[in-house]
N, C-alpha and C positions, 0 to 999 in steps of 0.2 A: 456161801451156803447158809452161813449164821444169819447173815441179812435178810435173806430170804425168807429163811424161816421165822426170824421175829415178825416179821412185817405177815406173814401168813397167821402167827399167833395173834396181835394185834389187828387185826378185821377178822379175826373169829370173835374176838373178844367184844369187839364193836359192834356187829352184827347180835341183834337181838334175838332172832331169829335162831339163831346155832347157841348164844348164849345161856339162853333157859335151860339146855337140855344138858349141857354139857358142867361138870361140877367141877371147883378149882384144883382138885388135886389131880384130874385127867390134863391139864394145864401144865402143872409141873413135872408128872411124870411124860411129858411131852418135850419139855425143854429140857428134861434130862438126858432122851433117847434121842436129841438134835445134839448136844452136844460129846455124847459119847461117839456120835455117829463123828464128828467132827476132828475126835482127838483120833478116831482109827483113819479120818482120809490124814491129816497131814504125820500120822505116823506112816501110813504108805509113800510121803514125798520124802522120807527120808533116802530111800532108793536111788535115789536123781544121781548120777554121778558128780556131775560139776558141785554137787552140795558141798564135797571135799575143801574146797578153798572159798566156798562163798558166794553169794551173788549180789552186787549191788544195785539199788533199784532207788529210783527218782533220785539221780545223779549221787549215788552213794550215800544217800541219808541212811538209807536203812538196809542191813545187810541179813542176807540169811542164811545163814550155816547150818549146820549139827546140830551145834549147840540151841540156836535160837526154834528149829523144828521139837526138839524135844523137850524145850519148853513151851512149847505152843499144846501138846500133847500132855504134858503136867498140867498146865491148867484148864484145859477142859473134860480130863479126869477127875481133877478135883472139884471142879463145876458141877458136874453132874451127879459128883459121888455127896456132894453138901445138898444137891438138891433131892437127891433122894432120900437123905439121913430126914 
């Protein structure tokens, strides 16, 4: 979804036509309400059952538990809580 959305902001941005009209602080307050929206989905995947013991993904490089969802959720509350300060 973050991907998405940058790349959505980046050809708004590019775009001369939408550019003019739109001013840089409607920009921020945009990638703030992308990333709040972001810390509430994966505090929703906290749910998962199996989160309990982990899952490993691309042959156990990187695993994701509890722990690693609720910091995914810290930092895109803090993300968007800087980007709005």
């Amino acid at each position: 979804m973050i991907f998405c959305s940058i790349l959505i902001l980046i050809v708004a941005i590019a775009l001369p036509s939408i550019n003019n009209k739109i001013i840089s602080n409607i920009y921020i307050r945009i990638s703030s309400i992308i990333l709040l929206y972001s810390g509430l989905l994966a505090l929703n995947a906290i749910n998962i059952p199996s989160l309990g013991s982990g899952i490993g993904l691309y042959s156990g490089l990187f695993h994701v538990t509890l722990i690693s969802q609720l910091m995914d959720c810290f930092i895109f509350l803090i993300g968007s809580l800087i980007l709005v300060a």
